[in-house]
C-alpha positions as CSV (number, residue, x, y, z in Angstrom):
1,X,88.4,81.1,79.7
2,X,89.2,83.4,82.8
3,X,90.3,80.2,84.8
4,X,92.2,78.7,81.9
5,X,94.1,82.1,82.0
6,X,94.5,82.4,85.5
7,X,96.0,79.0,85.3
8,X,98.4,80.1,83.0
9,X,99.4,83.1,85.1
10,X,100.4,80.4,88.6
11,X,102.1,77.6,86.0
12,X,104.2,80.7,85.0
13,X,105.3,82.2,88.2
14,X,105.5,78.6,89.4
15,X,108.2,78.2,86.7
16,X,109.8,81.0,87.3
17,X,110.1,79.9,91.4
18,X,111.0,76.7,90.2
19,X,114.0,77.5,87.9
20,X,115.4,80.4,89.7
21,X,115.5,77.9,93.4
22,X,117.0,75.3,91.5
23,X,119.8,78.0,90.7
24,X,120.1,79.7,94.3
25,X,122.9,77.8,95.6
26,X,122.7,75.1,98.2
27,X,125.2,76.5,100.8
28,X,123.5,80.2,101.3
29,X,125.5,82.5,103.0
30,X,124.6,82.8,106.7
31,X,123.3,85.9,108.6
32,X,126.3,87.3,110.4
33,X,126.3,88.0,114.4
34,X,124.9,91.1,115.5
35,X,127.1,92.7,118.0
36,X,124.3,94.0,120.2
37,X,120.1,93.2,121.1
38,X,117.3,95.2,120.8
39,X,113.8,94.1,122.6
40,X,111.7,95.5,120.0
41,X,112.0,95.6,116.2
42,X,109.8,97.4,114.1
43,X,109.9,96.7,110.3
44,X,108.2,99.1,107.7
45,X,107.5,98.3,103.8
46,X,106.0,97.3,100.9
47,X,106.1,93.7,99.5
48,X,110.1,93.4,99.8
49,X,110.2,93.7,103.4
50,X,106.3,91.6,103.8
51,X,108.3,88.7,101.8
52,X,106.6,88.4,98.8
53,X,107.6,85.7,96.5
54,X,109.5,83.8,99.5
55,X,106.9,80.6,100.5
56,X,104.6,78.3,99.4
57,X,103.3,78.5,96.0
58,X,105.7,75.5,94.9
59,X,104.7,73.7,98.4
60,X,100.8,74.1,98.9
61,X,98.7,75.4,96.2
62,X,100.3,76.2,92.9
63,X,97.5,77.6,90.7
64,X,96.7,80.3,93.5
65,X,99.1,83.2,93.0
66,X,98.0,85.1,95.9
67,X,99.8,82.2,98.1
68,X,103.1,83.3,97.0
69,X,102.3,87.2,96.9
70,X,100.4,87.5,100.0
71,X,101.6,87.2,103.7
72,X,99.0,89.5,106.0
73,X,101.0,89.7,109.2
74,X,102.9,86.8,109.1
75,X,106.9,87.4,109.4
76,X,108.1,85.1,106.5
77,X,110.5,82.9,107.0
78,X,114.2,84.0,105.1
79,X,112.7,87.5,104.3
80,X,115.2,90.1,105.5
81,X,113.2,91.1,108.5
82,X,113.2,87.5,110.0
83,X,116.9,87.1,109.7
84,X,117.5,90.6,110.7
85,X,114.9,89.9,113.8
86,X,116.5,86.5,114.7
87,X,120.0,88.1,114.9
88,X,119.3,90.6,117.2
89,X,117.6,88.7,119.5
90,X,114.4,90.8,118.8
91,X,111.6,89.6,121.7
92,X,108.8,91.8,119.8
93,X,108.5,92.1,116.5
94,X,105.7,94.4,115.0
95,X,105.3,94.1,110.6
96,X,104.0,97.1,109.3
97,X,104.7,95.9,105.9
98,X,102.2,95.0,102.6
99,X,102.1,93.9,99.5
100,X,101.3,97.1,97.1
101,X,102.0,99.5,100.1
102,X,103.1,103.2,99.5
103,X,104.6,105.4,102.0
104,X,100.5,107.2,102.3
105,X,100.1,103.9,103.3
106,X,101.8,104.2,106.2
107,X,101.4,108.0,106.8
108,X,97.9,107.0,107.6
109,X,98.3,104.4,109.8
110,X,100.4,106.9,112.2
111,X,100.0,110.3,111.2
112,X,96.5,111.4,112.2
113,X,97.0,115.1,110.2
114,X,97.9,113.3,107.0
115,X,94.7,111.1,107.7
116,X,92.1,114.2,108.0
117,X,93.9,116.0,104.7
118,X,92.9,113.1,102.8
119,X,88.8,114.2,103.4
120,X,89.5,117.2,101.4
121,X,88.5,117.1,97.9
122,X,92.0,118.0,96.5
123,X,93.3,115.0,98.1
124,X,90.7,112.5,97.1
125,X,92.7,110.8,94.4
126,X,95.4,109.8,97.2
127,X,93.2,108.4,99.6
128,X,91.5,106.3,96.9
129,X,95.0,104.8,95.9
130,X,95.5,103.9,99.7
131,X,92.1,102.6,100.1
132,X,92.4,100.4,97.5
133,X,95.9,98.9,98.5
134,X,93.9,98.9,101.4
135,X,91.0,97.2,100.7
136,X,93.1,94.0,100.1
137,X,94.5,93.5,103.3
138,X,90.7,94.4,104.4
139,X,89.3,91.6,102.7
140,X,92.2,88.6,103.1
141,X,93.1,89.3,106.2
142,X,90.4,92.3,108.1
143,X,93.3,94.0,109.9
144,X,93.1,97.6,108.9
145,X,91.1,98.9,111.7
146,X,93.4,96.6,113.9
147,X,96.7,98.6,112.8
148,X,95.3,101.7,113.0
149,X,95.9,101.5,116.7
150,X,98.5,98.7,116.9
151,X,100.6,100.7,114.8
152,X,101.3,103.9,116.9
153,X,101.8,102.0,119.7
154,X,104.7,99.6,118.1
155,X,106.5,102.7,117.0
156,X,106.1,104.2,120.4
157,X,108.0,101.5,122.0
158,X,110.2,100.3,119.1
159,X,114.1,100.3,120.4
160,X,114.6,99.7,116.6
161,X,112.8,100.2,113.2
162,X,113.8,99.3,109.6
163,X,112.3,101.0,107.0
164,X,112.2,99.7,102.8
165,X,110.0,101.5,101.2
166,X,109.2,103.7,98.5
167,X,109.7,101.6,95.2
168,X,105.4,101.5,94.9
169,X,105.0,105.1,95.3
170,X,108.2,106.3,92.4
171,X,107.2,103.4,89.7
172,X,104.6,100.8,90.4
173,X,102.3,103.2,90.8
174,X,103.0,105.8,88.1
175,X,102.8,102.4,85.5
176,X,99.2,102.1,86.8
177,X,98.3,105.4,87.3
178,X,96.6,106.2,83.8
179,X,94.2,103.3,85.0
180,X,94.0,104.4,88.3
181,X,93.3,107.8,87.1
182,X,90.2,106.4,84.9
183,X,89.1,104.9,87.7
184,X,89.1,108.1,90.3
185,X,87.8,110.2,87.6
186,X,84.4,107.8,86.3
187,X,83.9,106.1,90.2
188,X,86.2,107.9,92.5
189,X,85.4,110.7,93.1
190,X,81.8,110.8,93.9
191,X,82.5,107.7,95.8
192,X,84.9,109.4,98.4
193,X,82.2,112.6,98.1
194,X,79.4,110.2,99.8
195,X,82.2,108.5,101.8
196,X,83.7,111.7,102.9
197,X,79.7,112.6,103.9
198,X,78.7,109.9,105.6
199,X,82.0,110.0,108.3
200,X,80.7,113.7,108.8
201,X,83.9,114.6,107.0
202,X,83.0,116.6,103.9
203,X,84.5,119.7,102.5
204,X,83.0,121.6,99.8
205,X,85.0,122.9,97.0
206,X,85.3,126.2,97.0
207,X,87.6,127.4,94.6
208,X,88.7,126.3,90.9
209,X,92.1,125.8,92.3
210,X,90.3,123.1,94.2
211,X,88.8,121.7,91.4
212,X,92.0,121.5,89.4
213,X,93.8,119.6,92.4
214,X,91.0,117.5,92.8
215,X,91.0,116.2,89.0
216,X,94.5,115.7,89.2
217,X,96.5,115.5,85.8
218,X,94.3,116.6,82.8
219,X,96.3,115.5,80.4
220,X,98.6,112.4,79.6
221,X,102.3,113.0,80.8
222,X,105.2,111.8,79.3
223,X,105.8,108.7,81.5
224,X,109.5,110.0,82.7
225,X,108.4,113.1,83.6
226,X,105.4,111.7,85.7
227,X,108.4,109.1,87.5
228,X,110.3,112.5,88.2
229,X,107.3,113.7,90.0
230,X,106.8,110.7,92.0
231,X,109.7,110.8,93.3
232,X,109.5,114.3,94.3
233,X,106.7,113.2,96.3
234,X,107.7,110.9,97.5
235,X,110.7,112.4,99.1
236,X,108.3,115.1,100.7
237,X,106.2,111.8,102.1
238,X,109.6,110.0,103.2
239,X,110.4,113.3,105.4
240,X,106.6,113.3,107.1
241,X,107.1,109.9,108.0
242,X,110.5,110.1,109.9
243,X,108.5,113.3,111.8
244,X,105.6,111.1,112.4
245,X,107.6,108.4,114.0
246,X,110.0,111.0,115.8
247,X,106.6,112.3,117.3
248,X,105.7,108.8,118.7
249,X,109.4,108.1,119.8
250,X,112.1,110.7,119.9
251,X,114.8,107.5,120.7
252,X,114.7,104.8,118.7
253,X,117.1,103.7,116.1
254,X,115.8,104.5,112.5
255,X,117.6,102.3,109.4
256,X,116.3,103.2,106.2
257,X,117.0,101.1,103.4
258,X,118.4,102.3,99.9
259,X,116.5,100.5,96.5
260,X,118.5,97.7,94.0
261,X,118.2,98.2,90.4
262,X,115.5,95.6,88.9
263,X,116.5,95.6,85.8
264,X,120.3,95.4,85.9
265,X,119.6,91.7,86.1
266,X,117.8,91.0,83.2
267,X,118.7,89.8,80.1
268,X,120.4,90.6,77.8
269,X,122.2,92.9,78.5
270,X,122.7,95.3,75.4
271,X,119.1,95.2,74.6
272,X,117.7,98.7,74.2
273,X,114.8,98.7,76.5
274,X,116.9,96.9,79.3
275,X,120.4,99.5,79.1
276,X,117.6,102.3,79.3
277,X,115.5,101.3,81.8
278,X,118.2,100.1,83.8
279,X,119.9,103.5,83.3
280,X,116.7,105.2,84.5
281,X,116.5,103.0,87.9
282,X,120.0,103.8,88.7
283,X,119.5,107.5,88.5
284,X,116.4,106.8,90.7
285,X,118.3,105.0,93.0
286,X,121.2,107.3,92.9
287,X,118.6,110.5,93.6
288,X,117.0,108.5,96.5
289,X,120.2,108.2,98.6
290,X,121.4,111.5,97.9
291,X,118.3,112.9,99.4
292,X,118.4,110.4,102.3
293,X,122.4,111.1,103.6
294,X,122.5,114.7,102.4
295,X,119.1,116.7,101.8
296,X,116.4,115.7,103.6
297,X,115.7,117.5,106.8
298,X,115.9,114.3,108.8
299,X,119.1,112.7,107.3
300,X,120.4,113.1,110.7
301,X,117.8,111.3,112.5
302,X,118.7,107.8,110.3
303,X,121.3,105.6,109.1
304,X,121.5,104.9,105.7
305,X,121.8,101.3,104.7
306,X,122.9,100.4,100.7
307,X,121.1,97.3,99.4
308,X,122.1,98.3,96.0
309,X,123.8,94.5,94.8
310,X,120.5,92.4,96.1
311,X,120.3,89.3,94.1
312,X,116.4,89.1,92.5
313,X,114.5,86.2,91.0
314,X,115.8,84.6,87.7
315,X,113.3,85.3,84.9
316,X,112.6,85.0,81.5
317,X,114.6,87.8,78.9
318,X,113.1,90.8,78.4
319,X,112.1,90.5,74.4
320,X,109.4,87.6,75.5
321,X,106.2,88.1,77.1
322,X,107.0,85.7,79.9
323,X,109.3,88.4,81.3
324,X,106.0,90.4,81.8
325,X,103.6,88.2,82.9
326,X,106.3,87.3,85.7
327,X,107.4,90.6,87.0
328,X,105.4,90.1,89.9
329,X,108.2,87.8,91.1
330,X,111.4,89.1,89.3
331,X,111.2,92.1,90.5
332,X,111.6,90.6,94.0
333,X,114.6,89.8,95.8
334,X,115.1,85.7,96.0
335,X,116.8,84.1,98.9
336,X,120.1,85.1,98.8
337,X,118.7,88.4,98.1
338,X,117.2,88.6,101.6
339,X,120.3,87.3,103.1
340,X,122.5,90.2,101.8
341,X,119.9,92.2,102.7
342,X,119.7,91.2,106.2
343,X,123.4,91.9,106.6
344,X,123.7,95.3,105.1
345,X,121.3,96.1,107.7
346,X,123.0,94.3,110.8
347,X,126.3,96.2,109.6
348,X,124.8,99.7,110.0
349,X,123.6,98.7,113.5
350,X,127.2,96.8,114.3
351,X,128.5,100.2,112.8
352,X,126.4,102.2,115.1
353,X,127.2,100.2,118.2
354,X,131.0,100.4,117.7
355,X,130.5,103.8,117.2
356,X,128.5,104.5,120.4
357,X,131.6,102.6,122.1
358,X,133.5,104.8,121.2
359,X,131.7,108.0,122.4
């Protein structure tokens, strides 16, 4: 029964592939010329920029989803970062970019502060929602440890880095969190206790305040409201991680990359559930950028780049379960997606470098 269903799951994303290449154009739009080079490019993300959904499961094994969703540190070939790599003559190129990857994600792969915080009991719940986007790229592909010092060091000498993240940590992971939250609660927490003791890291809790934090939300929060707090979050995350890569390099170029609207695409368009949630993600979207060009404390250590039009994968409409089952892929930009991508970014840089021309 389970591989019968996990055989329905790959024919449908296989479908979904299928139809929505057939309907990418032939001619794509090419990458345009950067007007300048940089030795070394440094991409950070979740599974846009780690170019999900872009090879293979067509090609080589179609009843194994991770083919498609899964890329370890490969640099995929037509995902944004490739194109943007190719056209500025990148000779290094270091991907610091999962699949499932929040900004904590990264936070701990750079920042060692954020990395201690996380043995303390209040903080348990968000090392255990690292550890176990973690534990995949443990098990496929046993880097983890790897990064942890590859990481810093690609920052430190990064002329350039790209950064598209964020979309995990302000709605993937509040959908999942009530599970999650089971989860931490029954297995969790004792299990980062003993972790926490054996790494001769443990700290007692000492007060009910810590208790409280540690437990987390005691109650079952209206779903916007928990969004809203996710992005609040996140936005205080976003600002540690421009300070932790300042810290490794004072000089680099930083581009950070806006979010596109997942379900301004689907269909159809009047349906209730679509015109809401669509609504909601602008707002989201909206919310992000105005916090990155105006409030955070770092908005003049970046450049802002809008990929607010990208082109996702055609899917099924919304009032059928096949829309569901293949969000996994239509929520992911296809080809010519990546393309436009590619050249919002290279037009902030061209931007910059016209601009430095001129100083």
């Amino acid at each position: 029964m389970r591989r019968i269903g996990k055989r329905i799951v790959a024919l449908v994303l296989a479908l979904v592939l299928a139809l929505s290449t057939f309907m990418v154009q032939a001619a794509a739009a090419s990458t345009i010329k950067s007007k300048r080079t940089y030795k070394n490019f440094v991409y950070i993300g979740d599974s846009i920029a780690a170019g999900a959904c872009m090879n293979g499961i067509l090609k080589e094994n179609p009843y194994d989803p991770l083919n498609v969703l899964m890329n370890g540190d490969r640099v995929v070939e037509g995902s944004w970062p490739q194109l943007v790599r190719d056209a500025i003559g990148a000779k290094s190129t270091y991907k610091m970019a999962r699949e499932g990857w929040t900004v904590k994600n990264v936070l701990r792969l750079l920042d060692p502060s954020y990395e201690e915080e996380l043995t303390y009991p209040a903080n348990y719940y968000d090392r255990l929602e690292t550890e176990i986007t973690f534990s995949f790229n443990e098990v496929f592909y046993h880097e983890v440890d790897d990064m942890r010092t590859e990481a810093p060091e690609a920052v430190k000498n990064a002329d350039v880095i790209a950064i598209e993240i964020g979309n995990n940590d302000t709605f993937s992971m509040v959908l999942f969190s009530y599970w999650f939250h089971y989860m931490y609660w029954t297995l969790g927490i004792p299990a980062e206790a003993i972790m926490t003791m054996m790494k001769d890291q443990f700290h007692p809790v000492e007060s009910l305040e810590d208790v409280i934090a540690m437990y987390g939300v005691s109650d079952i929060k209206d779903l916007l409201t928990m969004i809203d707090e996710a992005v609040a979050e996140y936005e205080q995350n976003y600002d540690r991680l421009i300070k932790a890569i300042r810290a490794l390099n004072p000089d680099c170029e930083i581009y950070v990359l806006g979010m596109y609207n997942i379900f301004e695409q689907a269909e159809p368009e009047g349906m209730w559930l679509r015109d809401f949630l669509a609504e909601r993600n602008k707002a989201q979207i909206d919310e992000l950028a105005d916090y990155y060009t105006n409030r955070s404390a770092y908005k003049d250590e970046v450049t802002y780049v809008d990929i607010s039009k990208t082109e996702i994968w055609w899917t099924f409409p919304m009032y059928t379960p096949l829309y569901y089952m293949s969000m996994m892929i239509c929520t992911h930009p296809d080809y010519e997606g990546h393309q436009y991508i590619a050249n919002q970014v290279i037009r902030a840089m061209n931007k910059n470098a016209k601009s430095a021309k001129k100083s």
